[in-house]
N, C-alpha and C positions, 0 to 999 in steps of 0.2 A: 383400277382406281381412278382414273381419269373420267370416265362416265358416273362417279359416283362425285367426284366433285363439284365436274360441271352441275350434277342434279343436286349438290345442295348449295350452290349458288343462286340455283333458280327458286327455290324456297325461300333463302333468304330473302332476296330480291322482292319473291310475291308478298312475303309477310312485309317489307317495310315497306311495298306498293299500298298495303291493305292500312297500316297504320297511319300512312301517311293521309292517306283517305279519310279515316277515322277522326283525326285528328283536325283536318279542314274542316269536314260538318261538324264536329264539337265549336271550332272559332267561330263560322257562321252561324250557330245556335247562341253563341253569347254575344256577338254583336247582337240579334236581330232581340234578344231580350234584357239589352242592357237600355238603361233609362235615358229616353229622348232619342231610343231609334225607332219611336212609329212613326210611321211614314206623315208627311207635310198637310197639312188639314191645305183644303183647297182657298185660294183664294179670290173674291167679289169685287168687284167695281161697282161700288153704289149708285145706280141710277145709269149702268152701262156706259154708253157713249157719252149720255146728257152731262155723267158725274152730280154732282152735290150740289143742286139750284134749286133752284122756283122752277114751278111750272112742271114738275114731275109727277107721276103716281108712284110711291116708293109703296101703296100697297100694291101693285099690278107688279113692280119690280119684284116685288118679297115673291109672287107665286112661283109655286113649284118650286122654289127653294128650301132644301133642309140644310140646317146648320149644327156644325157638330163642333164641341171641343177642340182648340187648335185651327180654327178656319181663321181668316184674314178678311176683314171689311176693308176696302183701302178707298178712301173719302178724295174726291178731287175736285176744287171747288178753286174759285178765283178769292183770296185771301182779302180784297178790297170791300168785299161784301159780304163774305157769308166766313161761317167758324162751325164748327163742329163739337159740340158740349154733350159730353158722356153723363147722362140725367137719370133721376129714380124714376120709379112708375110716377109718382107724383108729377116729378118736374115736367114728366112727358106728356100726360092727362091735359097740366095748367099750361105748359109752353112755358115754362119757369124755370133758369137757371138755379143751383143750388144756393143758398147765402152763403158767404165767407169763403167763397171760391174751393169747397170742398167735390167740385165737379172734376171733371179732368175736361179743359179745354185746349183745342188744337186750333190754331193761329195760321198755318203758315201755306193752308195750300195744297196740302196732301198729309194723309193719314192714314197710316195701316195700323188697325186695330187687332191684335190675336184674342179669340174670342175665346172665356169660359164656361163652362156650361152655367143653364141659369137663363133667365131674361134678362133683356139690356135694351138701353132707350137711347134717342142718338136725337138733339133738333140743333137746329139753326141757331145761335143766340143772336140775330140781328133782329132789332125788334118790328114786329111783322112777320117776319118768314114762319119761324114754327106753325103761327095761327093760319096762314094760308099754306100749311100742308109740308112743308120742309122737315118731316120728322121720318121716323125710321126705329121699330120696336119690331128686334127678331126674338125667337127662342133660338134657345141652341141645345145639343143637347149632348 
C-alpha cells in the first residue's frame, strides 16, 4: 500500500503541476488581451538633435519614417521663440493658426504628442517661421 500511495501522490502533484500551468497562460492571455496592453507605439524627436527651429528640413526628417497609432512626436523647441500649434490641412497649406483658438497650442518648451491614426499638421505659430519651413504633416496609420 505504501507504493500505491506514494504513486498517487505523484498524480496529484502532476495534475496540480499541469493546472497550475494552465492557469498561468490563461492570466497571461488576458493580460496580453486586455485593453491598453499593446505594446508602447515608438516615440520621435522632431528634427532629432536640432529639435523644433528654423533652419531644419522636417521633410528629409519625416523620410523613412512610418507612423502608426499610439506613436509619440515629442517637440523641443526653446519656448522664447517658437510654439508648436496642432492645425487643419488648411491652417498647414496657409501657415495659419485656427481663429478662436480652437487649435491646440503648446507653449512651454516640450511636447509629447500621442498620435491618432489620420493625418495631422503641426507649424510654428511665430509669425515667419511656418512660411520659412517650420511645419511638420505626418500620416499615421
Amino acid at each position: 500500500m505504501a507504493g500505491r500511495g506514494r504513486g498517487s501522490a505523484s498524480s496529484v502533484t502532476a495534475l496540480l503541476c499541469a493546472a497550475a500551468a494552465a492557469a498561468a497562460a490563461a492570466a497571461v492571455l488576458l493580460v496580453a488581451s486586455a485593453p491598453g496592453a499593446e505594446a508602447a507605439g515608438a516615440t520621435y524627436l522632431v528634427g532629432d538633435a536640432a529639435g523644433w527651429t528654423r533652419n531644419v528640413d522636417y521633410g528629409q526628417w519625416l523620410a523613412g519614417k512610418t507612423f502608426h497609432a499610439g506613436d509619440t512626436l515629442v517637440f523641443k523647441y526653446n519656448a522664447t521663440y517658437h510654439d508648436v500649434v496642432w492645425v487643419s490641412k488648411g491652417g498647414y497649406r496657409r501657415c495659419v493658426v485656427s481663429p478662436k483658438g480652437r487649435a491646440p497650442v503648446y507653449r512651454t518648451g516640450y511636447a509629447a504628442v500621442r498620435l491618432p491614426a489620420g493625418a495631422h499638421y503641426f507649424i510654428c505659430g511665430a509669425p515667419g517661421h511656418c512660411q520659412a519651413g517650420m511645419k511638420l504633416a505626418v500620416k499615421v496609420y
